[in-house]
GULOPA-811577 format. One record per residue: residue number from 1; x, y, z of N, C-alpha, C in turn. Coordinates in pm, whole numbers. Last residue first. Layout:
<atoms>
<atom num="NUM" n_c1="X" n_c2="Y" n_c3="Z" ca_c1="X" ca_c2="Y" ca_c3="Z" c_c1="X" c_c2="Y" c_c3="Z"/>
...
</atoms>
This chain:
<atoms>
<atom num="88" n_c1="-20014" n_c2="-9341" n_c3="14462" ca_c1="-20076" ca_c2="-9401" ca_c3="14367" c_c1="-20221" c_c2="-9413" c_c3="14388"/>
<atom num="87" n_c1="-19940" n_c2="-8952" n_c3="14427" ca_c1="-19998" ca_c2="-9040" ca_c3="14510" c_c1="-20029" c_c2="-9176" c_c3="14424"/>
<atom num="86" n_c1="-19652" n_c2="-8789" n_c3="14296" ca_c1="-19776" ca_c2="-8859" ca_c3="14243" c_c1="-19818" c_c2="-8971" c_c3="14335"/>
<atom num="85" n_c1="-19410" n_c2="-8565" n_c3="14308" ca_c1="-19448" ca_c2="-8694" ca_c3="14407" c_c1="-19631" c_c2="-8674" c_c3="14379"/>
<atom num="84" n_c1="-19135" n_c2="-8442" n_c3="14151" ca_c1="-19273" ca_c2="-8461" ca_c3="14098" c_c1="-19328" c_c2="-8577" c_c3="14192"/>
<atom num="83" n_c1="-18840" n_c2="-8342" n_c3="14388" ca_c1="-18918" ca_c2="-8413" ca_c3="14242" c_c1="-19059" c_c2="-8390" c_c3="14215"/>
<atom num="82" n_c1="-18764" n_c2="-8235" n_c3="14578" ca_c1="-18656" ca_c2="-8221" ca_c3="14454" c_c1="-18750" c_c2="-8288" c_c3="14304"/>
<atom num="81" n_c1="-18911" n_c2="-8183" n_c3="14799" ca_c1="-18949" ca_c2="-8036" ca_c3="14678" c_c1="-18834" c_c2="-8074" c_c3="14590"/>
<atom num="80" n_c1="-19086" n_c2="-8480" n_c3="14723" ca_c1="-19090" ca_c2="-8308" ca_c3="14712" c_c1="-18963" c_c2="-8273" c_c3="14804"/>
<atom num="79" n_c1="-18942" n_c2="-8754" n_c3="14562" ca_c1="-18986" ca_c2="-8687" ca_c3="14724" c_c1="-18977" c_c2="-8513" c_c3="14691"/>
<atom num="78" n_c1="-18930" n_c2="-9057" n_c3="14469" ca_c1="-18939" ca_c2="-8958" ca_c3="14416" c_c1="-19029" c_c2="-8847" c_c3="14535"/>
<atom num="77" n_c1="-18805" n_c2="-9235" n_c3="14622" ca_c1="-18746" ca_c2="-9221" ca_c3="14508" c_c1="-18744" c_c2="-9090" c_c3="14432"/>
<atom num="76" n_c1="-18951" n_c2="-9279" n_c3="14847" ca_c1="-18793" ca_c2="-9170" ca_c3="14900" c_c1="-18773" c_c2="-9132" c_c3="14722"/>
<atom num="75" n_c1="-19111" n_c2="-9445" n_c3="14799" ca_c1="-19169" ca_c2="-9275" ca_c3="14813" c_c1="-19019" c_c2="-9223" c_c3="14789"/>
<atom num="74" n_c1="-19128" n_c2="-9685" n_c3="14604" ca_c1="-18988" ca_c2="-9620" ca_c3="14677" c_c1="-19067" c_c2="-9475" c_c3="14688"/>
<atom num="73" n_c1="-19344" n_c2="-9801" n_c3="14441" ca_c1="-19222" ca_c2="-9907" ca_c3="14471" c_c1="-19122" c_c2="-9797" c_c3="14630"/>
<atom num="72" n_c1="-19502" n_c2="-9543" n_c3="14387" ca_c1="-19548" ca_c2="-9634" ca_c3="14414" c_c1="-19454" c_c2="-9738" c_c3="14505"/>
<atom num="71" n_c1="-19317" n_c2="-9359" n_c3="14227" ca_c1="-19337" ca_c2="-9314" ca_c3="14390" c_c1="-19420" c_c2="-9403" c_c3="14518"/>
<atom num="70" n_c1="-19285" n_c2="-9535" n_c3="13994" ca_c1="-19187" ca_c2="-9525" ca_c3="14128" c_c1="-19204" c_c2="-9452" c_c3="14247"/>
<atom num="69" n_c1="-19556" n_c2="-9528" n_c3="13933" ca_c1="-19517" ca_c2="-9661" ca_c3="13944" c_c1="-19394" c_c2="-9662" c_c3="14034"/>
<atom num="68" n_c1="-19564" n_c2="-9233" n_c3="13817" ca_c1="-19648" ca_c2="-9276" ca_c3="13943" c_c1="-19642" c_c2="-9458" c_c3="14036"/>
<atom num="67" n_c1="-19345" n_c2="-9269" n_c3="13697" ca_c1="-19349" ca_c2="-9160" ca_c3="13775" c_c1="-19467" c_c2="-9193" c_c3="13915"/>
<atom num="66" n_c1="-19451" n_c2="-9407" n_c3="13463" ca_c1="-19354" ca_c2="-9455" ca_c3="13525" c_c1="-19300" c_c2="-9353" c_c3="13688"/>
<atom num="65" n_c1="-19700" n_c2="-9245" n_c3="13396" ca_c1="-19721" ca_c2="-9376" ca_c3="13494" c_c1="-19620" c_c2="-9468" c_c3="13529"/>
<atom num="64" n_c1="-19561" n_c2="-8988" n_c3="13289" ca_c1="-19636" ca_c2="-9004" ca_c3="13439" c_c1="-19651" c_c2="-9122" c_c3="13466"/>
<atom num="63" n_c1="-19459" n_c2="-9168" n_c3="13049" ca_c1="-19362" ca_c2="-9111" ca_c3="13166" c_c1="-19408" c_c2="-9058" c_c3="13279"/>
<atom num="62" n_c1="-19712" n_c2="-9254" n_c3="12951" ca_c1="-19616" ca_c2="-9330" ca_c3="12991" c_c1="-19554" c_c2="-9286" c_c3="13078"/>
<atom num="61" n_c1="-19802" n_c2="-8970" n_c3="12859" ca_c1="-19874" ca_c2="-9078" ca_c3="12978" c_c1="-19785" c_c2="-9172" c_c3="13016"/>
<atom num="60" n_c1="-19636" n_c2="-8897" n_c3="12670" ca_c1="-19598" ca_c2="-8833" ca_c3="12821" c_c1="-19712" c_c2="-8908" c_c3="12915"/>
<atom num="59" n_c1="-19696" n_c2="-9078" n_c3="12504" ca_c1="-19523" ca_c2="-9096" ca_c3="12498" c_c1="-19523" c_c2="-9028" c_c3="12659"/>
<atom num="58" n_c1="-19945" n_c2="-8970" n_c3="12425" ca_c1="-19935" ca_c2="-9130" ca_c3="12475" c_c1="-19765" c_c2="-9139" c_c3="12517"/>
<atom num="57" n_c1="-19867" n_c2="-8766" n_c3="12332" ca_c1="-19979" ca_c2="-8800" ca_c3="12460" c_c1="-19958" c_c2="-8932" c_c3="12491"/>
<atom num="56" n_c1="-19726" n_c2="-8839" n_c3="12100" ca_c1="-19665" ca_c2="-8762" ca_c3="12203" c_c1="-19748" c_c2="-8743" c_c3="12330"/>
<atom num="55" n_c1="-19899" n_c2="-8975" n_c3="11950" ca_c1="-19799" ca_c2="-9061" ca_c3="11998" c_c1="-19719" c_c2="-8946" c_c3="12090"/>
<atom num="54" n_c1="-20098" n_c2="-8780" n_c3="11931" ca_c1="-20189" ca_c2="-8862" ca_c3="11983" c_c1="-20025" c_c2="-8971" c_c3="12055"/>
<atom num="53" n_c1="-20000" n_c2="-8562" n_c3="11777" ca_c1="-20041" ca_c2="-8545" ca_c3="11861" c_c1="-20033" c_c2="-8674" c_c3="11926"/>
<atom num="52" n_c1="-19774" n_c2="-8805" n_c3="11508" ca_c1="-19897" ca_c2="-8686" ca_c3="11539" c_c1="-19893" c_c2="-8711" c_c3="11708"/>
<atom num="51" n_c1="-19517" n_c2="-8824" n_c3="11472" ca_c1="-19602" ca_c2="-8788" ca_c3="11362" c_c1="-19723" c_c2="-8802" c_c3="11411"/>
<atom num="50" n_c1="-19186" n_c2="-8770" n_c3="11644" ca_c1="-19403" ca_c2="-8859" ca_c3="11661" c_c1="-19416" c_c2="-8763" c_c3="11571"/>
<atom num="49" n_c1="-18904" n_c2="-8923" n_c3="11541" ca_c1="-18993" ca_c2="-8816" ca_c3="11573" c_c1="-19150" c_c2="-8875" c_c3="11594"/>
<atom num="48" n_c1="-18779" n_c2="-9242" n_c3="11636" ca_c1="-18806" ca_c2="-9121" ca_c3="11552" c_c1="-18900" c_c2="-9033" c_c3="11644"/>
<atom num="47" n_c1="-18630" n_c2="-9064" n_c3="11813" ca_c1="-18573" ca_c2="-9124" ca_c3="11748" c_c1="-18707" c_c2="-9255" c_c3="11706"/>
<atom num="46" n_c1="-18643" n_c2="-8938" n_c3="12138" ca_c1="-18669" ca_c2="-8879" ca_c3="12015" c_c1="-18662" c_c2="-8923" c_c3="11912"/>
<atom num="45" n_c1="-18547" n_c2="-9166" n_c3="12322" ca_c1="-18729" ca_c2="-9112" ca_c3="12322" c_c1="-18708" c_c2="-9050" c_c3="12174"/>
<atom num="44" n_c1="-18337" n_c2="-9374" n_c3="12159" ca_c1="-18330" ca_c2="-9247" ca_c3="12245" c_c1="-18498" c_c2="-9192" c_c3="12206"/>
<atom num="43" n_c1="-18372" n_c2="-9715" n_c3="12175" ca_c1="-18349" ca_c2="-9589" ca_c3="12112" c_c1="-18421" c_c2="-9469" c_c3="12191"/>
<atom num="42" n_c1="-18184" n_c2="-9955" n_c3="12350" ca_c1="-18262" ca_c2="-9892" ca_c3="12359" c_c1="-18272" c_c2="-9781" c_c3="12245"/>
<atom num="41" n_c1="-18065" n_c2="-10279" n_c3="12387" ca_c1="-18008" ca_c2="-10186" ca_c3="12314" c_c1="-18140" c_c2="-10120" c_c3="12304"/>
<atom num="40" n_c1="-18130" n_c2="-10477" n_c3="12711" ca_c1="-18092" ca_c2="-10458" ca_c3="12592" c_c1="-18100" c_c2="-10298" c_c3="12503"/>
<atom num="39" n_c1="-17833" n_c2="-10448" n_c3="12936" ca_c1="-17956" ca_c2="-10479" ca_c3="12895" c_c1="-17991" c_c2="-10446" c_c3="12753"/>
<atom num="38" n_c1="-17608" n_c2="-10512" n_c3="13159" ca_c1="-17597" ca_c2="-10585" ca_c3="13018" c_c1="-17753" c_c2="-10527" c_c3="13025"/>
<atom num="37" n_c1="-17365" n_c2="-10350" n_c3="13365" ca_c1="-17510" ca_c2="-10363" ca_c3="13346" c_c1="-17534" c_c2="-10437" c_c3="13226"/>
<atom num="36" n_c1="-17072" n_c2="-10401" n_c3="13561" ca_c1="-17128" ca_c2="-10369" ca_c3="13415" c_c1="-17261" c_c2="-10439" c_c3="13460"/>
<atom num="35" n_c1="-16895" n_c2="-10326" n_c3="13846" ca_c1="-17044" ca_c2="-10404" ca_c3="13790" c_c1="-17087" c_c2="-10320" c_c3="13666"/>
<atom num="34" n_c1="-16625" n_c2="-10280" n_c3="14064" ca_c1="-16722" ca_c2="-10278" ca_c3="13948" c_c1="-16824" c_c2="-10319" c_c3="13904"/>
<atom num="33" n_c1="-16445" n_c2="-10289" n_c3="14321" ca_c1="-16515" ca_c2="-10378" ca_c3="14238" c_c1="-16629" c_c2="-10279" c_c3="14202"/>
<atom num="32" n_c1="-16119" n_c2="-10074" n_c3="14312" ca_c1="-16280" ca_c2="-10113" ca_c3="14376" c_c1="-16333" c_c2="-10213" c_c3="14310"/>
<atom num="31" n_c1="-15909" n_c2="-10029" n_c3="14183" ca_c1="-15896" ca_c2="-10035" ca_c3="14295" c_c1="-16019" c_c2="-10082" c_c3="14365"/>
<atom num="30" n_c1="-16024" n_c2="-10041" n_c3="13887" ca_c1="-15906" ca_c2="-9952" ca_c3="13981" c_c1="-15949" c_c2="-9924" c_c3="14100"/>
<atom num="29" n_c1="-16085" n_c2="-10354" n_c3="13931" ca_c1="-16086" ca_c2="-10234" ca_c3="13896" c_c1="-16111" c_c2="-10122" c_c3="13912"/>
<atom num="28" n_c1="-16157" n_c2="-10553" n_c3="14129" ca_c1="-16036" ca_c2="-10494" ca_c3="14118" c_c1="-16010" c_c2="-10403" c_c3="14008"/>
<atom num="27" n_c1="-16401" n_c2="-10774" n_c3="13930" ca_c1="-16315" ca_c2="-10700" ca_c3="14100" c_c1="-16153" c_c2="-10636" c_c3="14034"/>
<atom num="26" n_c1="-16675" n_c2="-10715" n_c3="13807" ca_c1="-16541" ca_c2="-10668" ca_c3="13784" c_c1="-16471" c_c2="-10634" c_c3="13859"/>
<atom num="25" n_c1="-16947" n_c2="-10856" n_c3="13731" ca_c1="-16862" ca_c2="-10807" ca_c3="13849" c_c1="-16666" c_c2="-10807" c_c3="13787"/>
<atom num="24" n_c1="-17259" n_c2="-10829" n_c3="13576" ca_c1="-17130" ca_c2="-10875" ca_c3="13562" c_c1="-16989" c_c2="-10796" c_c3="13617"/>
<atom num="23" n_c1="-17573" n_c2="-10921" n_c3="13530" ca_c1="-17470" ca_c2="-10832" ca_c3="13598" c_c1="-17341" c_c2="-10853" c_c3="13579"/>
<atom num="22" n_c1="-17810" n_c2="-10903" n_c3="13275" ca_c1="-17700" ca_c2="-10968" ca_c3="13348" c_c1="-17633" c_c2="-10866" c_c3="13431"/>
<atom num="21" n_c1="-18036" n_c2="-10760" n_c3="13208" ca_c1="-18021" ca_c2="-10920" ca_c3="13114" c_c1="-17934" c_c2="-10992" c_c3="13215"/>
<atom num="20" n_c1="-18335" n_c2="-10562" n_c3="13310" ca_c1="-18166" ca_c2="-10632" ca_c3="13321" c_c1="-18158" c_c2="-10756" c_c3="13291"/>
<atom num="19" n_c1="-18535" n_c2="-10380" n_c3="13068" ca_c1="-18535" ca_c2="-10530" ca_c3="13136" c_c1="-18382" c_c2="-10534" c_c3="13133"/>
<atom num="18" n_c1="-18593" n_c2="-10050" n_c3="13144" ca_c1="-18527" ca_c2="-10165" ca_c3="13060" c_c1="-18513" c_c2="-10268" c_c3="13166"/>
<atom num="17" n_c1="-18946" n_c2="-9982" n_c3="13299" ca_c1="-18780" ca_c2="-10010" ca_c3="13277" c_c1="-18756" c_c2="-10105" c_c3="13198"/>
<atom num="16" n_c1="-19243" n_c2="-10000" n_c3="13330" ca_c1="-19182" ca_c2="-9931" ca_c3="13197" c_c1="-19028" c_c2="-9939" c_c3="13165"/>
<atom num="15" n_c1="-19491" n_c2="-10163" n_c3="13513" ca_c1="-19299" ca_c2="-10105" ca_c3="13474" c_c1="-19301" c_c2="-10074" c_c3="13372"/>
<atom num="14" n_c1="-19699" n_c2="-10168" n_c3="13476" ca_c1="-19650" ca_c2="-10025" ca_c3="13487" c_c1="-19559" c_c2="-10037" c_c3="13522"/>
<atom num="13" n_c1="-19775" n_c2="-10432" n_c3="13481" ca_c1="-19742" ca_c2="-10342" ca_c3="13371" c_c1="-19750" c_c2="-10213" c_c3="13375"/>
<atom num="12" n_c1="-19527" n_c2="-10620" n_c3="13655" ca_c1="-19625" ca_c2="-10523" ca_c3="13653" c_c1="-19613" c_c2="-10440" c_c3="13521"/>
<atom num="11" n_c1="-19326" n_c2="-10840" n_c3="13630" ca_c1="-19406" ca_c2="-10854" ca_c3="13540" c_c1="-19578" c_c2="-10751" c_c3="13543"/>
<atom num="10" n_c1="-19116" n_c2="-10716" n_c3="13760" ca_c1="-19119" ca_c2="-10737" ca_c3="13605" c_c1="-19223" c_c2="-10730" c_c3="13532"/>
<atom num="9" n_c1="-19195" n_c2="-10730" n_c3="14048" ca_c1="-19248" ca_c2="-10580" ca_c3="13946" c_c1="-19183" c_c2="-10637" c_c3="13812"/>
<atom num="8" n_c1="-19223" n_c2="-10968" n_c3="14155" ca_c1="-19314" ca_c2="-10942" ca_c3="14069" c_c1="-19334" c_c2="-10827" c_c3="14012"/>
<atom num="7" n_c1="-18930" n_c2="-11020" n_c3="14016" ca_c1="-19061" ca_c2="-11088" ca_c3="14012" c_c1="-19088" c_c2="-11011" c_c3="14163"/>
<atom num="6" n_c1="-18650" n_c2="-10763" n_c3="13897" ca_c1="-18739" ca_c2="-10906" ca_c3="13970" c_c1="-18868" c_c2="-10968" c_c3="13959"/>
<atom num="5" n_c1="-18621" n_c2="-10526" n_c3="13791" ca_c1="-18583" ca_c2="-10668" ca_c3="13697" c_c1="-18651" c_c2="-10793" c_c3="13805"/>
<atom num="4" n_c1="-18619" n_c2="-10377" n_c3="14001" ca_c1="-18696" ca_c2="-10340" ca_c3="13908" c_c1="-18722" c_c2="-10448" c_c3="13831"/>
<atom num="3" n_c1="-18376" n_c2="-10482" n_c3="14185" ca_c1="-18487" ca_c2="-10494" ca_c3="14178" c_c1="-18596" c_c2="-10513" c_c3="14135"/>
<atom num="2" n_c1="-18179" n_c2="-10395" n_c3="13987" ca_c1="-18218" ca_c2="-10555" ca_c3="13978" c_c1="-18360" c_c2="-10543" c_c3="14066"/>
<atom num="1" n_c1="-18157" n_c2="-10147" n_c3="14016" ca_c1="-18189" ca_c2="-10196" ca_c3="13885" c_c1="-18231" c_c2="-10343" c_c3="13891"/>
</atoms>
């Protein structure tokens, strides 16, 4: 996740990830160290509904060019036969 949050894929615009605000380390809980994520407050893809064609084409182009942006950064990320592997 911090990767994704670095320079210079922040500022590619085919990231599509939530921007990480902070990390924040929590030793010794229960028994291991921890790390809360801080980013900001997202609404769920469905919320609202698309009122026409054209924002649900545009809603699944996005999710191929985040698809084609991580097989881009990390082949391993996204690797046949468990995923969808889009040449960039």
């Amino acid at each position: 996740m911090e990767y994704l949050s670095s320079d210079p894929l922040s500022s590619d615009p085919r990231n599509h990830s939530a921007q990480l605000l902070e990390v924040l380390d929590l030793p010794d809980y229960k028994g291991g160290s921890e790390q809360v994520l801080i980013m900001p407050w997202l609404r769920p893809f469905k919320s609202p509904t698309f009122d026409t064609v054209g924002e649900a084409v545009d809603c699944f182009r996005q999710l191929f060019e985040v698809i084609r942006f991580y097989s881009y950064i990390s082949p391993s990320l996204i690797n046949p036969p468990t995923g969808i592997a889009i040449p960039p």
